[in-house]
Backbone as ProteinMPNN parsed JSONL, in Angstrom:
{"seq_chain_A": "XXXXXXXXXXXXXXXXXXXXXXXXXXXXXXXXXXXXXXXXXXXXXXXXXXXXXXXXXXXXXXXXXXXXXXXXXXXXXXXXXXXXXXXXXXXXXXXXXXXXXXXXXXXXXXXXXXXXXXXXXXXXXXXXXXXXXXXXXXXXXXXXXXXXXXXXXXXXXXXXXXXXXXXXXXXX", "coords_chain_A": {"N_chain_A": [[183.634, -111.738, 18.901], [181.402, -114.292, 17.293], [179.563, -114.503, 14.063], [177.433, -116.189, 14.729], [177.064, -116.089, 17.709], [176.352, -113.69, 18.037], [174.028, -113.625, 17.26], [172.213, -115.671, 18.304], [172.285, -114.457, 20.707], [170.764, -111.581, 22.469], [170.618, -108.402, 20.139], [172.596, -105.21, 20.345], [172.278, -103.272, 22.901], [172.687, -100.271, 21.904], [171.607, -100.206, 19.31], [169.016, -102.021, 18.634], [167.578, -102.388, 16.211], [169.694, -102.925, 14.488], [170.192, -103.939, 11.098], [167.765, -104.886, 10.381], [165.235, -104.605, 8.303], [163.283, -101.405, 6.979], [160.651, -101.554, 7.556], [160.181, -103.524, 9.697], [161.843, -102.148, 11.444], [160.154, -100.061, 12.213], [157.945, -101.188, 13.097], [159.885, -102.851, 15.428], [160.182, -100.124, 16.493], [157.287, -98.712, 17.56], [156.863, -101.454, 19.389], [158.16, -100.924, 21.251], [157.453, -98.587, 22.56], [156.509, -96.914, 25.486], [155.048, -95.252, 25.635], [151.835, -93.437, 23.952], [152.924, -92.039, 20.454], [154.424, -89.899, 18.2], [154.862, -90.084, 14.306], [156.919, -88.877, 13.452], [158.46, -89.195, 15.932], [158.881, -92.035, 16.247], [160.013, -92.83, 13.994], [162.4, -91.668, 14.098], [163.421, -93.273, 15.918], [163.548, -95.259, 14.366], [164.812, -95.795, 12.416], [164.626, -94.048, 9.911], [163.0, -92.412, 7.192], [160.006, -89.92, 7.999], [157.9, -90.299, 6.41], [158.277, -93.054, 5.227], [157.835, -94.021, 8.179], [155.186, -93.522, 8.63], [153.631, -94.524, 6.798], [154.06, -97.664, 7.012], [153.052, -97.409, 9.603], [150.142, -96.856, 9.352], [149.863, -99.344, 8.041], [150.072, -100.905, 9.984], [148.562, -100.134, 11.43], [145.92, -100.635, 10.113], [145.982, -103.165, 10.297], [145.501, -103.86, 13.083], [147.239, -104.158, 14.999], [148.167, -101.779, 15.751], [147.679, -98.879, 17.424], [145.953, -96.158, 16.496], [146.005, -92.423, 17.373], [143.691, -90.451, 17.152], [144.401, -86.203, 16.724], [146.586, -83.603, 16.78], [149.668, -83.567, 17.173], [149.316, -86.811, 15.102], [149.008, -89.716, 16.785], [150.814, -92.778, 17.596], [150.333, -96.02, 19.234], [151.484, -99.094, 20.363], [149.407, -102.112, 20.371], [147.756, -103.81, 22.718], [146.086, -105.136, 23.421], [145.662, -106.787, 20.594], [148.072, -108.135, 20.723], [147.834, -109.895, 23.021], [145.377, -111.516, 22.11], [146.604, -112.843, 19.756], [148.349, -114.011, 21.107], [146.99, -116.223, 22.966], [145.552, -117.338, 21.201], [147.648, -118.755, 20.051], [148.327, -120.021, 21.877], [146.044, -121.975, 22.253], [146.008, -122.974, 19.411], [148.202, -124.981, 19.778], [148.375, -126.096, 22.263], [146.934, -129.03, 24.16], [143.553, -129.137, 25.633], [143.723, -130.889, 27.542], [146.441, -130.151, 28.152], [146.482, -127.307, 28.562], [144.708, -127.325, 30.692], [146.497, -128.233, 32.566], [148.02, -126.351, 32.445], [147.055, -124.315, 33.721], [145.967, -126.071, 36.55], [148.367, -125.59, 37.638], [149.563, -123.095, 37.719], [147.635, -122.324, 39.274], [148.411, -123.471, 41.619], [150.569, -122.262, 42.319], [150.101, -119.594, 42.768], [148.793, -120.109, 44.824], [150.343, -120.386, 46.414], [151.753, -118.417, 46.844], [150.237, -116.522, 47.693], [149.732, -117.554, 50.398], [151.972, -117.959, 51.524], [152.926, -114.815, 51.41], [150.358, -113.909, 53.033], [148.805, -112.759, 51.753], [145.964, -111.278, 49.251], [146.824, -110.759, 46.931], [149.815, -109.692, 44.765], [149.889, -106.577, 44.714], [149.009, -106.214, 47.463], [151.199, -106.206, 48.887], [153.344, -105.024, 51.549], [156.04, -104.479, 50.754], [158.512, -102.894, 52.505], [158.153, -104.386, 54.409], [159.65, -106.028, 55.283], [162.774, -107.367, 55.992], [165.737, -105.449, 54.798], [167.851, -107.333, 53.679], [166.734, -108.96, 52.042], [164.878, -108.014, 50.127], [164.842, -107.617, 47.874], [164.514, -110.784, 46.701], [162.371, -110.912, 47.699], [160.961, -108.95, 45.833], [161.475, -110.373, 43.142], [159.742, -112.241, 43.662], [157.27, -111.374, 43.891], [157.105, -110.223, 41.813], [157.121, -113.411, 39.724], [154.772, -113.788, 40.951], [153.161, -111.79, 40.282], [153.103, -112.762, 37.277], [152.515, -115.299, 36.717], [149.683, -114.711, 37.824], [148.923, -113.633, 35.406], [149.696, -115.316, 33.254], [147.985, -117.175, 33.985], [145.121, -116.301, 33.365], [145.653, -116.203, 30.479], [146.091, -118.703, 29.929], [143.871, -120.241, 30.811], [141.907, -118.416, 29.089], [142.487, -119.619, 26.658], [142.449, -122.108, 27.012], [139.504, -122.696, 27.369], [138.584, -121.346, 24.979], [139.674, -123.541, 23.349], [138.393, -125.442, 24.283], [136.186, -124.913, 23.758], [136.305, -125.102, 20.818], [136.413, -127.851, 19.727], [134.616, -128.603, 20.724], [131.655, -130.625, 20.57], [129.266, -129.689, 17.738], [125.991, -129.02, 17.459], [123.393, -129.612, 15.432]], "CA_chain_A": [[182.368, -112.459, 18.928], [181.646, -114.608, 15.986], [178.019, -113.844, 14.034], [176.607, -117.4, 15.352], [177.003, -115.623, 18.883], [175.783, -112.377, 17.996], [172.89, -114.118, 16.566], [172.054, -116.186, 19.654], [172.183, -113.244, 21.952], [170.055, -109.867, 22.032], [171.272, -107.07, 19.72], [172.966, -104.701, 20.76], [171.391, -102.402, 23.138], [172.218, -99.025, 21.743], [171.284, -100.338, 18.5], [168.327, -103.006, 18.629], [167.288, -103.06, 15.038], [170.339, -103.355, 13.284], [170.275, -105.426, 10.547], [166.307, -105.207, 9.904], [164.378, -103.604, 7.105], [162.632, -100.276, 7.374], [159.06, -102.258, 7.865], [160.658, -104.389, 10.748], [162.23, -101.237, 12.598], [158.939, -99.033, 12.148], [157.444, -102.349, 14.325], [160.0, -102.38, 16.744], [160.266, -99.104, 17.54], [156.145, -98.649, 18.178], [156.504, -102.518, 20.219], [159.108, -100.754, 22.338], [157.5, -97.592, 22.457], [155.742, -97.189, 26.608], [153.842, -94.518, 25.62], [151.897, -93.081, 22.085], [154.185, -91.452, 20.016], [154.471, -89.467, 17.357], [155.443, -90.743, 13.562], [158.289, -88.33, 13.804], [159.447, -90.261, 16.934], [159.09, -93.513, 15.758], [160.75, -92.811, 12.461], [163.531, -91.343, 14.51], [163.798, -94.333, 16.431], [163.41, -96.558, 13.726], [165.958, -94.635, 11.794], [163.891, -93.989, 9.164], [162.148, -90.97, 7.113], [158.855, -89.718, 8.558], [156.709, -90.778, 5.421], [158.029, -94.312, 5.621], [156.998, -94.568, 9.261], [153.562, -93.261, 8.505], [153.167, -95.677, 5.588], [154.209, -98.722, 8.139], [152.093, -97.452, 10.968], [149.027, -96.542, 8.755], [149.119, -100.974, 7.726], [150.006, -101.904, 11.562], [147.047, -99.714, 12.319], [144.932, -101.129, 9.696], [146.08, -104.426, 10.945], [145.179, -103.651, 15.011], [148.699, -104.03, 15.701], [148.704, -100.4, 16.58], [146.464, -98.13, 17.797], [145.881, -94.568, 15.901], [145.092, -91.63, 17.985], [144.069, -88.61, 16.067], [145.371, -85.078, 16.668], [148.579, -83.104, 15.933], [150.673, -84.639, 16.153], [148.447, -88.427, 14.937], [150.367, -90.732, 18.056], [150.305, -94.29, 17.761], [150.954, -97.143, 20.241], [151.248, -100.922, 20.306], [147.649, -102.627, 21.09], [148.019, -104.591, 23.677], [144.952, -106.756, 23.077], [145.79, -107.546, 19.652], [148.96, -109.363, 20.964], [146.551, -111.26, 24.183], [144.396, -112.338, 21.002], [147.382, -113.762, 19.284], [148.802, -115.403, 22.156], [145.813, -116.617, 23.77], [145.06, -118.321, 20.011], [148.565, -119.419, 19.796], [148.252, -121.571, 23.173], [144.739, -122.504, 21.686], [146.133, -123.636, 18.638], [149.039, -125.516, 19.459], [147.887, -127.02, 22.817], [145.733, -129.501, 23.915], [142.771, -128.695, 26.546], [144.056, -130.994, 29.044], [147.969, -129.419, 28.541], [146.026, -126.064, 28.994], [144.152, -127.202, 31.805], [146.932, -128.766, 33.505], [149.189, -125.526, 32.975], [145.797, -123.712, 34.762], [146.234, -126.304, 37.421], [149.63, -125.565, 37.75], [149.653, -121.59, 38.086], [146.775, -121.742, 40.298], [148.881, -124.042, 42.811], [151.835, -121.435, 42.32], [149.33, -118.498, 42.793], [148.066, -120.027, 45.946], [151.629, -120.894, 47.433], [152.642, -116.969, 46.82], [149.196, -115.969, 48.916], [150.588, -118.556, 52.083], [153.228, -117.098, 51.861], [153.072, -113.631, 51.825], [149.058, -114.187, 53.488], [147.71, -111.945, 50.96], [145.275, -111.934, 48.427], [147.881, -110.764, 45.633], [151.075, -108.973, 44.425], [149.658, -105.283, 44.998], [149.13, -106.303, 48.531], [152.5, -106.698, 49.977], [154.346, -104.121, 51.242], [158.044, -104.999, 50.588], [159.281, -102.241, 53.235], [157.773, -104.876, 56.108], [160.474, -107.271, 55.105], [164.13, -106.537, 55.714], [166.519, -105.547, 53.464], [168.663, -108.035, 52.31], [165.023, -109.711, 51.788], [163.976, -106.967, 49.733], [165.432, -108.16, 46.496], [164.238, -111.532, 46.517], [160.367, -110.673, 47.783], [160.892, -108.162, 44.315], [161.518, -111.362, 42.147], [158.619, -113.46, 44.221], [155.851, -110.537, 43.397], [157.298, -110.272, 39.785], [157.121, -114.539, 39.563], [153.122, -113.828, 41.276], [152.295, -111.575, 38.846], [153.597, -113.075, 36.036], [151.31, -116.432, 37.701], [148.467, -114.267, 37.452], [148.307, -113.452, 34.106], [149.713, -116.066, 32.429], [147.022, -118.283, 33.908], [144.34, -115.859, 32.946], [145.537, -116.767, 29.228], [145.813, -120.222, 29.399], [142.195, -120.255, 30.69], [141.518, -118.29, 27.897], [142.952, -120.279, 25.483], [141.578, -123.499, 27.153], [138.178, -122.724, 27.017], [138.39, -121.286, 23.163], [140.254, -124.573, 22.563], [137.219, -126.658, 24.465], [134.986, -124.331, 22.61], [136.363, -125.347, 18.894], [137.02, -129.097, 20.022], [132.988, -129.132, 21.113], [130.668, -131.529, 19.279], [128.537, -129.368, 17.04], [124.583, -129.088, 17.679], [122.204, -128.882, 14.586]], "C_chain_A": [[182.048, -112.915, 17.506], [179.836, -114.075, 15.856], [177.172, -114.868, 15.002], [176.446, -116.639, 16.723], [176.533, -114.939, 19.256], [174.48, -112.824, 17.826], [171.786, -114.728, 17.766], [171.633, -115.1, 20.662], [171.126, -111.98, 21.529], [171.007, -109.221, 21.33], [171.701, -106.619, 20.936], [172.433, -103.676, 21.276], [171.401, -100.73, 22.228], [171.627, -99.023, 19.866], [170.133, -101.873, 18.109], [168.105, -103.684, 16.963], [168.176, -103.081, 14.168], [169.959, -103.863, 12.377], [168.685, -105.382, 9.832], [165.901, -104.842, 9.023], [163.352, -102.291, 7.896], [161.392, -100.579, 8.273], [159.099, -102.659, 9.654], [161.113, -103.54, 11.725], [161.65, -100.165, 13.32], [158.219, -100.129, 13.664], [157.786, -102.476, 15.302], [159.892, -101.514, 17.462], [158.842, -99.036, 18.411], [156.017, -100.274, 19.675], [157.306, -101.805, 21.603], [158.872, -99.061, 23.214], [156.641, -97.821, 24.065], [154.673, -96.249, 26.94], [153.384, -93.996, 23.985], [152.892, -91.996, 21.965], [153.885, -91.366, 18.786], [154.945, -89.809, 15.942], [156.73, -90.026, 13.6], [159.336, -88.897, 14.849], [159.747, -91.725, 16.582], [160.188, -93.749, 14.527], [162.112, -92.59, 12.866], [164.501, -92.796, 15.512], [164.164, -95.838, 15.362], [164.683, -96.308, 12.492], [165.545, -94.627, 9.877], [163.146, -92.702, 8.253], [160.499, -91.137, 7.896], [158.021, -90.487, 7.44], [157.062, -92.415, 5.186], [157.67, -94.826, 6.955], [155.491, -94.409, 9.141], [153.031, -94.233, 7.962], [152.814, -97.121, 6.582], [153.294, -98.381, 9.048], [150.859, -96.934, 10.594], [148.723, -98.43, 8.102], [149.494, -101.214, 8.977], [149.108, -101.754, 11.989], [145.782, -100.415, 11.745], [144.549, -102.733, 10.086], [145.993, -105.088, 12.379], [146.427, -104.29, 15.522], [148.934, -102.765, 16.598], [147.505, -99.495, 16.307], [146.949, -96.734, 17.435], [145.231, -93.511, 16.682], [145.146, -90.487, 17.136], [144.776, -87.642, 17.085], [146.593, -84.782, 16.26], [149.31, -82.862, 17.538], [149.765, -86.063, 16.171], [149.359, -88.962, 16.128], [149.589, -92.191, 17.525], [151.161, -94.963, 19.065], [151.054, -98.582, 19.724], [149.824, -101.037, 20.729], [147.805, -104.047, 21.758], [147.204, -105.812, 23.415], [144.987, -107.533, 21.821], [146.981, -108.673, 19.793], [148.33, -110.6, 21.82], [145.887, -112.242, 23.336], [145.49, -113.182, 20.41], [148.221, -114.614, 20.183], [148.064, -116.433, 22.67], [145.094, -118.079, 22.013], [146.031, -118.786, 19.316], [148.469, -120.783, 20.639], [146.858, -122.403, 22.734], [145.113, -123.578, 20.656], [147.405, -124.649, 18.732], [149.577, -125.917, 21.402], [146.642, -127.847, 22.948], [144.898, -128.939, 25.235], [143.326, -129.195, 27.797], [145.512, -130.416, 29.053], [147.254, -128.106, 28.777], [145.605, -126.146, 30.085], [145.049, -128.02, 33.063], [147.679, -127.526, 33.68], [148.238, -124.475, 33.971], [145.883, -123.985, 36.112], [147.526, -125.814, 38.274], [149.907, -124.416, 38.454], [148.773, -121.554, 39.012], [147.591, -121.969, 41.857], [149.937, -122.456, 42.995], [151.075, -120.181, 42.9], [148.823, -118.71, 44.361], [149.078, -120.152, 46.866], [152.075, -119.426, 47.93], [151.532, -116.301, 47.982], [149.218, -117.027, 50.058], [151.019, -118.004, 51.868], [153.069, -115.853, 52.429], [151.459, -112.889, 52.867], [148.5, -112.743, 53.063], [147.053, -111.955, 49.488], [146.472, -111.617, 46.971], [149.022, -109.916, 45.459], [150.838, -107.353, 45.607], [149.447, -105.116, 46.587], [149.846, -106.334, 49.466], [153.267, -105.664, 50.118], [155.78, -104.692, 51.606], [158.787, -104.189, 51.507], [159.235, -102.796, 54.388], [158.941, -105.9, 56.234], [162.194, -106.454, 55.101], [164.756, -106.472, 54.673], [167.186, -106.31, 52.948], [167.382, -108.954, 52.258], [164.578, -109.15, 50.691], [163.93, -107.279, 47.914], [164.504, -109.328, 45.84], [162.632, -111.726, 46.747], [160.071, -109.791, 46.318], [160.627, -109.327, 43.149], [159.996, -112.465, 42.797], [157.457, -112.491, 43.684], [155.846, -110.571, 41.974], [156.393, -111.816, 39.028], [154.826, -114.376, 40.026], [152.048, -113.725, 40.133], [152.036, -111.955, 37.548], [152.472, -114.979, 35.698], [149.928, -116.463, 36.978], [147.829, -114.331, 36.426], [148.448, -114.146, 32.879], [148.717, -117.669, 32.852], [145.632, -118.013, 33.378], [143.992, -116.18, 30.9], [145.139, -117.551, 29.128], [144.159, -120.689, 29.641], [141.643, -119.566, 29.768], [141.173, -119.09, 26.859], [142.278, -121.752, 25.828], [140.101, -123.516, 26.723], [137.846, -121.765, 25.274], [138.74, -122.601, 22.802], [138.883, -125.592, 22.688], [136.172, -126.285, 23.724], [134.746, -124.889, 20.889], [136.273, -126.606, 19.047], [135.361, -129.488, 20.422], [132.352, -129.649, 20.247], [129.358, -130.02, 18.889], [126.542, -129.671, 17.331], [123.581, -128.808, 16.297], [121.89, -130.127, 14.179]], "O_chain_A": [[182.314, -112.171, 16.562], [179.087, -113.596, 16.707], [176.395, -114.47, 15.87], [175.23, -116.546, 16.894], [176.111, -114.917, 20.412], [173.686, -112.14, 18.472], [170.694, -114.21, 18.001], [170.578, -115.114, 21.297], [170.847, -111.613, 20.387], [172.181, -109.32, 21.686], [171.514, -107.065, 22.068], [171.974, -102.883, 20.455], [170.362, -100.126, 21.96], [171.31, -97.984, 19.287], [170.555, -102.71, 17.31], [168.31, -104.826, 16.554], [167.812, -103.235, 13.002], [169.015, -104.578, 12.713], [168.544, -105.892, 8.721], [166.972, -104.427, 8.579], [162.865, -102.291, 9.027], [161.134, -100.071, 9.364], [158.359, -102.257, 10.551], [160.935, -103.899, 12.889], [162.019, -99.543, 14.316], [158.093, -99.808, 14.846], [157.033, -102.412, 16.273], [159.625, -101.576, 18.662], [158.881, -99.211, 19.629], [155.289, -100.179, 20.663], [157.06, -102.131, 22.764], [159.601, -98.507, 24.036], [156.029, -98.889, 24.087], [153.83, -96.216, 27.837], [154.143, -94.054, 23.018], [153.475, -91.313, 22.807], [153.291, -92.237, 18.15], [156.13, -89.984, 16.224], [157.709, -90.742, 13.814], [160.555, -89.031, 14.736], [160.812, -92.331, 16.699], [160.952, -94.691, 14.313], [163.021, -93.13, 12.236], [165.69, -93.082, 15.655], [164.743, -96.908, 15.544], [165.198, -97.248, 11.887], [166.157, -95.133, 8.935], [162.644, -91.897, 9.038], [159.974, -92.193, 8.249], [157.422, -91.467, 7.883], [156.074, -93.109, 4.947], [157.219, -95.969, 7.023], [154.711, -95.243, 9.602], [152.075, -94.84, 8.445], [151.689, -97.549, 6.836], [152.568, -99.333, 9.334], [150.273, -96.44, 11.557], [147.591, -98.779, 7.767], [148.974, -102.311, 9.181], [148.521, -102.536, 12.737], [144.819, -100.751, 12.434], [143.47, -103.321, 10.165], [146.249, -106.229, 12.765], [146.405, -104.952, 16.56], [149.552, -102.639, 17.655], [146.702, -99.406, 15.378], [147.977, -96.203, 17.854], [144.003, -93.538, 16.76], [146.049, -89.828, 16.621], [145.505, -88.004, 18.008], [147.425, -85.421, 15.614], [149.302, -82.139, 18.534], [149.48, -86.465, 17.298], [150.482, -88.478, 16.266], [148.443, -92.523, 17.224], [152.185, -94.597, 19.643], [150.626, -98.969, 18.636], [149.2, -100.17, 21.34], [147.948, -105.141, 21.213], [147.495, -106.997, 23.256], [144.522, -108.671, 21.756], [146.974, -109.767, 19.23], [148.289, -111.794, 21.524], [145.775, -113.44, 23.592], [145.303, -114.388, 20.57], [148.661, -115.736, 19.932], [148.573, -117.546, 22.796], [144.497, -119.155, 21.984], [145.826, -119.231, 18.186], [148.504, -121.977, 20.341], [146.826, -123.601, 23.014], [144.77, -124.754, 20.77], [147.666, -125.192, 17.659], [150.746, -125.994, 21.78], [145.611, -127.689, 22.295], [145.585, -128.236, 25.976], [143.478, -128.536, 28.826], [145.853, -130.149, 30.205], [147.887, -127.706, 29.754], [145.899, -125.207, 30.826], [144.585, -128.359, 34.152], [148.096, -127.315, 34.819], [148.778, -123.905, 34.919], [145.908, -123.094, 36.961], [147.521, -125.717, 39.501], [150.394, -124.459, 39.584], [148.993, -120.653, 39.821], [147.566, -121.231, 42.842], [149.778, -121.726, 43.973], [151.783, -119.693, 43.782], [148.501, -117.753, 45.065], [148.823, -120.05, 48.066], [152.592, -119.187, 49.021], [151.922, -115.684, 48.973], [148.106, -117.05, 50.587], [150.444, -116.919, 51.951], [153.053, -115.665, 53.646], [151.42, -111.736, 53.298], [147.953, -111.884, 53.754], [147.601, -112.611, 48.603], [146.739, -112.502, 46.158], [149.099, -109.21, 46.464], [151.324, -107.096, 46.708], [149.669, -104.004, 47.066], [149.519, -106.448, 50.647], [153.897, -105.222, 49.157], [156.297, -105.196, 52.603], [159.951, -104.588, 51.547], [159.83, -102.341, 55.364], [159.104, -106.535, 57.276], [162.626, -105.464, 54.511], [164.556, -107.185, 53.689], [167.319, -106.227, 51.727], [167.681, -110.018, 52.8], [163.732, -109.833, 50.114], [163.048, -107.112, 47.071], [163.86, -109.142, 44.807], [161.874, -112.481, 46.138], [158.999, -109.973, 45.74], [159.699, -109.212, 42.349], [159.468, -113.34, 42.112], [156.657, -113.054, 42.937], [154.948, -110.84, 41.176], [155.475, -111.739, 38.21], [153.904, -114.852, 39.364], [151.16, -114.337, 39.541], [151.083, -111.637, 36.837], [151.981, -115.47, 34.68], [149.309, -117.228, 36.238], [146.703, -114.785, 36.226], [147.836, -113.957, 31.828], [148.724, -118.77, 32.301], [144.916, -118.934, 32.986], [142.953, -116.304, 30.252], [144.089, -117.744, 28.515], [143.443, -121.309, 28.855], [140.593, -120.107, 29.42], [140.094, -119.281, 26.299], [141.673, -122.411, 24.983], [139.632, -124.257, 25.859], [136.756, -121.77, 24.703], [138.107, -122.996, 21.823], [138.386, -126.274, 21.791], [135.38, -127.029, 23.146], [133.783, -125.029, 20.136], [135.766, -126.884, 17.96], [134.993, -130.662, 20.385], [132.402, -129.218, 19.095], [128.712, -129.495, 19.796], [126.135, -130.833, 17.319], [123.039, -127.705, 16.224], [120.945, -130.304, 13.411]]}, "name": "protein", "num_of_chains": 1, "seq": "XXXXXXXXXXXXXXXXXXXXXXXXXXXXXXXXXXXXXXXXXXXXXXXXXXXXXXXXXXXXXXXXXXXXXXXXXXXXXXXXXXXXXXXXXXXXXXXXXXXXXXXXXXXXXXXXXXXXXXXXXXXXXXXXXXXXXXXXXXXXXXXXXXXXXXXXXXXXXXXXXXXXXXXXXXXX"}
């Protein structure tokens, strides 16, 4: 495999952060982490000493990247809402209202095709054991595609109405 290829593609699973700096592997590990976790774990993951993960996850925390829970052992996590905020004011900043409000239109149609279909109000509603099995697969990827519907229209309406918000004529 040449690097151009390697480069292109995901790392390597049993080793994700090859290649990165300490800073950068302290980050992934907590982005990849599915529950809080200890700086000792992270550091271990990040392959790292303990007092440089602390350091790193004492400015991610200051930076609401990552959420600090006290006790012993301190745990941190990822913060979920600080990424929503930066996505949600990525699509803000770098669409326009009507490309936001057409991709709105868009997901809602998709959102309403998946409830015909399966004639319920959403994902959590369907039981997948009513459907036969070699079915079972492909109703898995249609709830995934629902949910995925859901919440990426919940952004873009986000992001639309911050965008119509900044884009509003001024009152004084």
């Amino acid at each position: 495999m040449t690097d151009d290829a390697h480069r292109e593609g995901p790392p390597p699973f049993d080793r994700p952060f090859d290649g990165a700096d300490t800073k950068q592997r302290v980050y992934g590990a907590v982005l990849h982490a599915r529950e809080p976790m200890a700086a000792a774990e992270i550091a271990e993951r990040a392959d790292c000493s303990e007092e440089s993960a602390r350091t790193h996850l004492s400015f991610y925390a200051d930076l609401g990247i990552v959420v600090r829970h006290e006790g012993r052992p301190v745990r941190y996590e990822r913060n979920d809402d600080y990424f929503e905020w930066r996505r949600v004011n990525e699509l803000a900043r770098n669409r326009t209202v009507d490309e936001l409000q057409a991709r709105v239109s868009e997901l809602t149609d998709r959102i309403e095709d998946y409830r015909e279909e399966f004639d319920a109000d959403s994902p959590a509603d369907v039981d997948v054991l009513e459907y036969p099995s070699e079915r079972v697969d492909d109703v898995y990827v249609d709830l995934g595609d629902w949910a995925t519907a859901i919440e990426e229209r919940r952004l873009h309406e986000r992001a639309r109405q911050k965008a119509a918000g900044s884009t509003a004529p001024s009152h004084g």
